[in-house]
C-alpha positions as CSV (number, residue, x, y, z in Angstrom):
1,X,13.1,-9.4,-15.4
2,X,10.1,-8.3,-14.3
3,X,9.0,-4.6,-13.5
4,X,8.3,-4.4,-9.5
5,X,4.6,-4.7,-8.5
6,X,2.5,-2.1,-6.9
7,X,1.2,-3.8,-3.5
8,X,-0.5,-0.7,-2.2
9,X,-0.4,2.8,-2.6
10,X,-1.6,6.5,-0.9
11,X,-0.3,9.6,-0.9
12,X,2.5,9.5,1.6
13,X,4.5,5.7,0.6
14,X,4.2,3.1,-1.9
15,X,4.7,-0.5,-1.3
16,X,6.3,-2.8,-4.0
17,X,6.8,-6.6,-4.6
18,X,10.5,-5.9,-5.6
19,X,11.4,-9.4,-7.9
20,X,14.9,-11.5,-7.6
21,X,17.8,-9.8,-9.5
22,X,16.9,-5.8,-9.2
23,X,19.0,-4.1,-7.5
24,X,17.7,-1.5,-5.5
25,X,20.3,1.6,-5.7
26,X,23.5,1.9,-7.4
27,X,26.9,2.7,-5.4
28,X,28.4,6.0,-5.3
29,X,31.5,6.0,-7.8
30,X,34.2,8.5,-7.9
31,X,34.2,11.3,-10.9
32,X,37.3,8.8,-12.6
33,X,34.9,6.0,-12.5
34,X,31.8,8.0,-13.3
35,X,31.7,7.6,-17.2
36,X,32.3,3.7,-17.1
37,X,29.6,3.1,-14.4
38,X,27.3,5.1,-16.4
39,X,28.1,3.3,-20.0
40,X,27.6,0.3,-18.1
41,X,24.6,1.0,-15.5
42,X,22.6,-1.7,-14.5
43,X,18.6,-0.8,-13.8
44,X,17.6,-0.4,-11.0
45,X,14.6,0.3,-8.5
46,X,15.7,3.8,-8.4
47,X,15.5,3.8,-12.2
48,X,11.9,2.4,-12.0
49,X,10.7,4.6,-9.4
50,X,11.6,7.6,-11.0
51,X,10.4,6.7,-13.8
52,X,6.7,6.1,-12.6
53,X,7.0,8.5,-9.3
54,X,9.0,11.0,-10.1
55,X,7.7,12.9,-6.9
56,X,10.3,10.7,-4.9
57,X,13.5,12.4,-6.6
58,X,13.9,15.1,-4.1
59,X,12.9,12.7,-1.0
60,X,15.1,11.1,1.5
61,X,18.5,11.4,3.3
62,X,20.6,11.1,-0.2
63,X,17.5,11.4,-2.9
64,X,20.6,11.9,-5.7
65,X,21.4,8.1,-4.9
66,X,18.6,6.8,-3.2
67,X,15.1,9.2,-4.1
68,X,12.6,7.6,-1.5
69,X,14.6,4.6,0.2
70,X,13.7,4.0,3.3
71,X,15.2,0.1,3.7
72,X,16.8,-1.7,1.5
73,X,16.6,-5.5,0.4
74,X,19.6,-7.5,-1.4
75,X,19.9,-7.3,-5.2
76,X,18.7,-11.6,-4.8
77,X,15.9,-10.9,-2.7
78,X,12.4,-10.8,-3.4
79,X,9.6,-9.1,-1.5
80,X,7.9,-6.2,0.2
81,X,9.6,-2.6,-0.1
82,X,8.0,0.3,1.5
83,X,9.1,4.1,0.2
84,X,8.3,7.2,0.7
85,X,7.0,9.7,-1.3
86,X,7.5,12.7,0.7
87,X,9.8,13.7,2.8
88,X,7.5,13.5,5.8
89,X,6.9,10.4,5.0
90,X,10.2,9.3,5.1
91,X,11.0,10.7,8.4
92,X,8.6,8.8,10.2
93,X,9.2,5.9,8.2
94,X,13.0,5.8,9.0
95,X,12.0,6.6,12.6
96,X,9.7,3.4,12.9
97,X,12.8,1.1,11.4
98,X,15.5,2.2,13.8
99,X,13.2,2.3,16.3
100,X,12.5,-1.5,15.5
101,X,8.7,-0.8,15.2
102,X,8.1,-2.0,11.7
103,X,8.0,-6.0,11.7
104,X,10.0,-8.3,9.1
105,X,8.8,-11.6,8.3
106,X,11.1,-13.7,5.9
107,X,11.3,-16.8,3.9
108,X,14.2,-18.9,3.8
109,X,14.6,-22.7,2.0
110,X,17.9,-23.8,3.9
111,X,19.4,-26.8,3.8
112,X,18.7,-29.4,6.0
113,X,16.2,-28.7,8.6
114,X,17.2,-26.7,12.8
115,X,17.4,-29.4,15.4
116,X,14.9,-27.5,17.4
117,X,11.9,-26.2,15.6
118,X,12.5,-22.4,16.6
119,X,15.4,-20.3,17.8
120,X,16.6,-16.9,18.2
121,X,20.3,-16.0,16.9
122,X,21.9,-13.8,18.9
123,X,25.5,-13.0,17.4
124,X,27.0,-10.7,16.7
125,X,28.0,-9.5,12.7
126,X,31.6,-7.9,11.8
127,X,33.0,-7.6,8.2
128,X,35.7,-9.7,7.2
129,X,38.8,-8.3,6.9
130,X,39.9,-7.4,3.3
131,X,36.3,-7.7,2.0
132,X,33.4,-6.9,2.2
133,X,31.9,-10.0,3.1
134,X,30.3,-10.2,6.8
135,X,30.8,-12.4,9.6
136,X,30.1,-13.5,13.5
137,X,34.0,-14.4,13.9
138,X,35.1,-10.6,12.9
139,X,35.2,-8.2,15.3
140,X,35.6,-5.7,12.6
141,X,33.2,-2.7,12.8
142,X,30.9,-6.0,14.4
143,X,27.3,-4.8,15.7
144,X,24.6,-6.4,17.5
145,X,22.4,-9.0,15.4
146,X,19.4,-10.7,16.6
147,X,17.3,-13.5,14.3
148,X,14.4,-15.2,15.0
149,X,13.5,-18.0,13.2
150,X,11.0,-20.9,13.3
151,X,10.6,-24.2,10.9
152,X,7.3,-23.5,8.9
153,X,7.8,-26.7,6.6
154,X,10.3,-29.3,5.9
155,X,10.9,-30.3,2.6
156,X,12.8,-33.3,2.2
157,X,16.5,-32.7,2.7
158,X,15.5,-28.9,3.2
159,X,13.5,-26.7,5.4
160,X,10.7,-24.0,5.3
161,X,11.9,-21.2,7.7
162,X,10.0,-18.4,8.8
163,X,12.5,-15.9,10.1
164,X,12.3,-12.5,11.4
165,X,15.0,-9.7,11.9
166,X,15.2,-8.1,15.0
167,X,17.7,-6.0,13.8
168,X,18.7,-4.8,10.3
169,X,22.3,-5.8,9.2
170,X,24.0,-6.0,5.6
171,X,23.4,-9.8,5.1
172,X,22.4,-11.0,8.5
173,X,19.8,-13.4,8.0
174,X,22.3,-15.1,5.2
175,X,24.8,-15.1,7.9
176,X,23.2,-15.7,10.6
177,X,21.2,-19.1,8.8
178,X,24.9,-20.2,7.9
179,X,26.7,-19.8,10.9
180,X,24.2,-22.3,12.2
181,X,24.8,-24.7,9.9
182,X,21.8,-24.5,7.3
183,X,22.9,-21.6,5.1
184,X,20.3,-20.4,2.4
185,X,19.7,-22.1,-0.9
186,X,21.1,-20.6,-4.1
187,X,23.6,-18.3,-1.4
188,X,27.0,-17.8,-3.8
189,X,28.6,-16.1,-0.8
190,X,27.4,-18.1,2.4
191,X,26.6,-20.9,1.0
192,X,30.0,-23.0,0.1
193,X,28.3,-25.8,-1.2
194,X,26.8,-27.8,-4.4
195,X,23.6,-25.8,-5.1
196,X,20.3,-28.2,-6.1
197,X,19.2,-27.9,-9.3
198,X,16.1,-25.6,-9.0
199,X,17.8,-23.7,-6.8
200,X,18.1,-20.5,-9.7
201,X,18.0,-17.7,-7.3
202,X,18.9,-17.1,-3.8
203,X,15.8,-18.6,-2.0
204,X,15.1,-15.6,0.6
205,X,11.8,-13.5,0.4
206,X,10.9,-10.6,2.3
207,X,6.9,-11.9,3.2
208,X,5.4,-9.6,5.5
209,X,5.9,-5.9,6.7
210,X,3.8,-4.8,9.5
211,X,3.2,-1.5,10.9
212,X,1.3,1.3,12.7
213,X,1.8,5.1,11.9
214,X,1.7,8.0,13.9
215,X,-2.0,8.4,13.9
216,X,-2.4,4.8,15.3
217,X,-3.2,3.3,11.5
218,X,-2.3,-0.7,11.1
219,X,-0.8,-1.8,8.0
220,X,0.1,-5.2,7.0
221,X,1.6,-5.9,3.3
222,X,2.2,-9.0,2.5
223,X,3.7,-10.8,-0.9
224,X,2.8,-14.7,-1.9
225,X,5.9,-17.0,-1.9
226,X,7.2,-17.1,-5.1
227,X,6.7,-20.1,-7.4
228,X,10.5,-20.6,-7.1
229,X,10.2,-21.8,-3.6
230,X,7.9,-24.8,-4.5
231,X,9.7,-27.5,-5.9
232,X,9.8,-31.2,-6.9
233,X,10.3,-32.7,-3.9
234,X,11.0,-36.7,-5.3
């Protein structure tokens, strides 16, 4: 796998092209657990950004687990990370995302193609019970969950989205692309169906962030479409 790429850099955040397969944080484990998980510890971003920042281990809301993190993206995701290297930083980084002022753009090959070329997915997200898996028919610990999405390319029995959170939920673009019937390529979990070929990954990217900071600074970071996403399409 390859080592995450440095987008752009100063002295208050770094931005990373985070590749498909890295997970970004490990879980907290009880003591009884501890020795197993460690024997067996995956890498990590953490483990990378420690590594080659190791200002960011005493940054953050939980910088023993999570030195830096501001957002998160799924182990299978690919794409733009922003994190903080101080603890300034972080602050008004976290402030922006709950406050919905940093922008998300997304790419998502789904099958088939939206009858209408754009929507907005306004449903909300619970967690099934007895998993962890989430859902729009749960009510469990559900929360509001808004997508945008719009068709930027169809591509023969599948479709180009570009899609854009308006809110950040464990899974909710995967959920919310399934519930309306054109769940994500290469999705083990939302999927529940016979994968293409190509389809080696789970085909969602995180394209875009876009942002302005306290002193009125604009900042755009963008990351190409992976190769993975073009495919033959005869």
């Amino acid at each position: 796998m390859p080592d995450p790429a440095i987008i752009f850099e100063n002295k208050d955040f770094l931005v990373i092209d985070k590749p498909a397969g890295l997970m970004v944080h490990g879980v907290r484990v009880s003591s009884k657990r501890r020795l197993d998980e460690e024997r067996e510890h995956e890498p990590t971003l953490v483990d990378w950004l420690v590594a080659h920042r190791p200002e960011v281990k005493t940054v953050g809301d939980d910088p023993a687990l999570r030195p830096g993190i501001v957002h998160r993206l799924d182990k299978a995701t690919s794409g733009v990370m922003i994190v903080a290297k101080t603890q300034a930083s972080f602050e008004s980084l976290k402030k922006l995302f709950q406050e919905h002022q940093i922008k998300k753009t997304y790419f998502a090959l789904v099958f088939g193609s939206p009858r209408e070329g754009k929507g907005i997915i306004d449903v909300p997200i619970g967690i099934k019970s007895g998993s962890l898996k989430r859902s729009i028919h749960s009510s469990k610990m559900a929360k509001p969950a808004i997508t945008e999405y719009s068709v930027a390319q169809k591509m023969g029995q599948f479709s180009l989205l570009k899609v854009s959170p308006k809110t950040g939920r464990t899974h909710q673009i995967r959920v919310h692309l399934a519930s309306i019937g054109h769940p994500i390529v290469g999705d083990p979990i939302y999927g529940k169906r016979p994968q293409p070929p190509f389809a080696s990954r789970l085909m969602l990217h995180a394209a875009v962030l876009e942002f302005s900071d306290s002193g009125g600074s604009r900042f755009v970071f963008e990351s190409p479409l992976p190769v993975a996403f073009t495919y033959p399409q005869d």
